[in-house]
N, C-alpha and C positions, 0 to 999 in steps of 0.2 A: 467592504468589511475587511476587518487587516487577518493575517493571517495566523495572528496569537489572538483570539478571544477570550484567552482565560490565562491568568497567573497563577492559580491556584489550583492544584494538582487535582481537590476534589470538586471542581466544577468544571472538570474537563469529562466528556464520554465513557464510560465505559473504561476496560482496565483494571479489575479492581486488585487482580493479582498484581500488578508491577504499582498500583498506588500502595498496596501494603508496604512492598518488600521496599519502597523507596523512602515513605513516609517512617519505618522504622530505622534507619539509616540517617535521615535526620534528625531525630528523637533523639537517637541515640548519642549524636554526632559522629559517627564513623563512618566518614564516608571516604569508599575508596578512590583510589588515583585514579581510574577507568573505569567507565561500562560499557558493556554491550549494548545495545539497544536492538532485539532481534526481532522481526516480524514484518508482515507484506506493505508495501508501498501505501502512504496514504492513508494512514489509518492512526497516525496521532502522534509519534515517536518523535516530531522535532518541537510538536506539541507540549509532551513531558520535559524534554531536554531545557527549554526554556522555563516550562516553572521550577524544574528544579537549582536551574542556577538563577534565578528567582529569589527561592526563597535562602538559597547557598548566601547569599549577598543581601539581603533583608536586613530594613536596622530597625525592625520592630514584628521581627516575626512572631505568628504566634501560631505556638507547635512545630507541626512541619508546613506549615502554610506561610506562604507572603502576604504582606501586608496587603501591597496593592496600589499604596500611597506614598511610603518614601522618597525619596529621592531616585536610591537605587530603581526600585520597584518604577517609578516615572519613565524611566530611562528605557528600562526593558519590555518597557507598556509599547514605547515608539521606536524601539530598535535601534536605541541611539547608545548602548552600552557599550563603553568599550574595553570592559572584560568579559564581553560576551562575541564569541568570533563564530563563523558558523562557514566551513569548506565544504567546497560539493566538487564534483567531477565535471572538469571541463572539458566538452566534445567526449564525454562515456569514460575519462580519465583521470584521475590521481595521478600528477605527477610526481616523479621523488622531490624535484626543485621543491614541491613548493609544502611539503614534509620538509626537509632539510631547512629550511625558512622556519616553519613551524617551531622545527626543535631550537632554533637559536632565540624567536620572540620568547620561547615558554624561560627561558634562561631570565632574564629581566622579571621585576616583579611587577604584580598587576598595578593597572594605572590608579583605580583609585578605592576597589571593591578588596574584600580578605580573599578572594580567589576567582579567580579566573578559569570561565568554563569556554573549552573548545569543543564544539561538536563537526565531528567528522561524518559528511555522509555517505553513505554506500560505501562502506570501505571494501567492501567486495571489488574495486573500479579501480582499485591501488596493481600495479605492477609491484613484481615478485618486488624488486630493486626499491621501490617505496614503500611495501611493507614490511621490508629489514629495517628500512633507514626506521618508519616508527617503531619498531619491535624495539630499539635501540635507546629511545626515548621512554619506553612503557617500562625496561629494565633497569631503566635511572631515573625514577620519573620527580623533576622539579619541585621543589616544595611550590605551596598555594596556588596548585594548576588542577584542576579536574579536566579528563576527558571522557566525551562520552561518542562511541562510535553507532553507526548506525547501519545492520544491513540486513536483506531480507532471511538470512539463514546464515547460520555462524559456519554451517561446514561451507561456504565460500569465503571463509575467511584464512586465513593465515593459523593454524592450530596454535602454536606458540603464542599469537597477539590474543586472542581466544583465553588462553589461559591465564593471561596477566589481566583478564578483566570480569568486574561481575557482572555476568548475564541476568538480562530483564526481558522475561520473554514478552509480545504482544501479538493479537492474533487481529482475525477480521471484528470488528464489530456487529451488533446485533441489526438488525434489518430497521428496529423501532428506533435503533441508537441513529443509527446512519441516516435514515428517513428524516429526524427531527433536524440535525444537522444541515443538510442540505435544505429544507426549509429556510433553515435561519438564515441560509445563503443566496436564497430566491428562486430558488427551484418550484416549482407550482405543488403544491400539496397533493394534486393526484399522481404526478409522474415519479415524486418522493420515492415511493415504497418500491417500483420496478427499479429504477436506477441503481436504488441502494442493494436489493436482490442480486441484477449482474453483476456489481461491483464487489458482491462477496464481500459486504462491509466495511470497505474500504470508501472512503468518504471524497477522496484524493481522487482515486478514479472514477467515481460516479460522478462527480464534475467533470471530467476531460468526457466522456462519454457524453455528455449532455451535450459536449459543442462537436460533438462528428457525425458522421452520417453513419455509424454503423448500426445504432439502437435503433434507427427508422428500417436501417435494409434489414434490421432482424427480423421489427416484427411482421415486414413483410411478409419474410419469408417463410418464418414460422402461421403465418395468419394461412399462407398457403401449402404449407404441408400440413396444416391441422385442418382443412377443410372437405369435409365429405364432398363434396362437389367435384372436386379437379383429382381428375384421373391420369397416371401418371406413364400413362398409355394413349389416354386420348389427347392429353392438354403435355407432351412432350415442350411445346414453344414458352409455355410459362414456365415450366423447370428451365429449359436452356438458358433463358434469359435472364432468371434469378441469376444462377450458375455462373453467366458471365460481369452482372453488376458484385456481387462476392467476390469473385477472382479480379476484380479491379480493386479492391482495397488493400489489395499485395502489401506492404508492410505492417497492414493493418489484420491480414489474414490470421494468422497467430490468435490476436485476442474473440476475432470474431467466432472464430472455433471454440476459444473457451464460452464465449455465451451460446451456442447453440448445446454446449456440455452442462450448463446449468439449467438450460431448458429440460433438456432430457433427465436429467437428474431429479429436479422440482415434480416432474410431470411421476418419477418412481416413487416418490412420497404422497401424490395426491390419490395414488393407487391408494395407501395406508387413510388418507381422510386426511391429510395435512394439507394445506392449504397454502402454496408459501408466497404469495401475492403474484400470481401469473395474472391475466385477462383472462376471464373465458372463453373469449373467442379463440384463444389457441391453445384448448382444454378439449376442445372439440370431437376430437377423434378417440377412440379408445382402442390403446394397445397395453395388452398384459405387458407383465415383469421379463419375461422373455426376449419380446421385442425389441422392447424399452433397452435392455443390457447386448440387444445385436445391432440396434442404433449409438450408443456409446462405442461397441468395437470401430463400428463406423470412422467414430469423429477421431479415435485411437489413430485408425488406419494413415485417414487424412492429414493429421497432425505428420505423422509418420513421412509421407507420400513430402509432403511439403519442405520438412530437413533435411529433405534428397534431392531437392530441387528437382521433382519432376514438373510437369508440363501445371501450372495454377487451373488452369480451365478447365482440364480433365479431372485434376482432383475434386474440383470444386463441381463438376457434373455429374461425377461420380456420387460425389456425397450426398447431394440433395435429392439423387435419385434412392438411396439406401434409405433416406429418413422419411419419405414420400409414405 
């Protein structure tokens, strides 16, 4: 499946703040030199970036929407646009070369579209020295160029670059939005709705998730700290062991923290009667609000323990014996 499904802003997921404030921008025709494009990883924002220079480029748009069928619209169906450019970070970096590059292409006019849209991503990933160099380009910015940047919170941005652009904010998606998405992607219609849970709505990361082994060592592990059975006194060997398969996913340790913090989080709502698509097999155990909130200082701790590079196996013994 490609990874643009949809040219058309309003048959994309969810978003319906940033489809307003962008759909009246083309309406209107004022649309600025720059955006921001702010919000978490994977959750749609190179998605928008494409329909809207889409429809920026459209020879038969109608509204704010692409056609779908032109020429143009053809082109950006199969990524074969070429006033559509799209830079990411190489090895976790923006380099100035290749901003400095940037500013000289944008000088020339587009090749065959009324404007040409650059999208930058993570510009959070820019060193100081190539976020001047673009500040420099946002200060003078070329006729019939849009840019649009893309990072997960604008305060990792450059405040000045920030300020020469209109911010679009975008958050997680809804559980129902995310679920149907990865369906459409081949995901099994029962694992759908967990995926999309961890992922925090992010559609991006519930794919990568699908292909690691850490959703299987969750639900392990949560299958066995949610089991009245195993006593964490008697059965010491099954916590050690969890404890040391966790502490082997060392770069991976970070995100698996976070999903043991939406466990515990899901599990403070289902206190309330909400229900947020857990199993119930690791629903099992019943601990008050209390617990629940000295099991989070927990995973706080570890998180904590871990950007101090202490010892991963003790942390990681430590925790699961706290959450036990």
């Amino acid at each position: 499946m490609s990874d643009y499904p949809s040219l058309s802003l309003s048959g994309l997921y969810g978003h319906d703040k940033a489809k307003r404030l962008l759909n009246r921008s083309l309406a209107a025709g004022r649309i600025p030199h720059a955006f921001l494009f702010r919000g978490p990883d994977g959750v749609g924002k190179k998605l928008f970036a494409k329909g809207l220079a889409a429809a920026l480029n459209c020879r038969d748009r109608r509204g704010a929407e692409a056609c779908g069928l032109c020429p143009s619209c053809r082109k950006f169906k199969s990524m074969n646009h070429p006033d559509f450019l799209v830079i990411s970070p190489e090895k976790g970096v923006i380099k100035i070369d290749r901003i400095r590059q940037l500013g000289q292409e944008l000088t020339y006019p587009p090749y065959e579209s009324k404007i040409r849209v650059v999208v930058l991503e993570d510009v959070q990933a820019m060193r100081r020295e190539a976020a001047n160099s673009l500040l420099k380009t946002l200060e003078e910015p070329p006729d019939n160029n849009v840019l649009i940047l893309t990072a997960e919170s604008s305060k990792e941005v450059l405040a000045t670059i920030v300020s020469r652009c209109q911010v679009v904010p975008f958050a997680g998606l809804s559980t129902a939005d995310t679920s149907a998405i990865l369906i459409a992607r081949g995901v099994a219609p029962d694992a759908a709705p967990l995926l999309a849970r961890l992922a925090e709505g992010s559609p991006g990361r519930a794919l990568l998730l699908q292909h690691t082994e850490m959703v299987a060592l969750w639900k392990e592990v949560v299958g066995v700290l949610t089991d009245p059975a195993v006593d964490s006194d008697r059965d010491v060997g099954i916590i050690l062991r969890l404890a040391e398969a966790v502490a082997g996913l060392k770069e991976d340790l970070p995100a698996f923290f976070g999903l043991l913090r939406i466990w515990v989080r899901d599990l403070l709502f289902i206190e309330d009667s909400v229900h947020l698509g857990l199993p119930d097999a690791h629903r099992r155990k019943s601990w008050n609000s209390a617990q629940l909130f000295a099991k989070l200082q927990a995973i706080s701790r570890a998180e904590s323990e871990l950007a101090r590079n202490c010892n991963k196996s003790l942390v990681c013994e430590v925790l699961l014996f706290s959450l036990q």
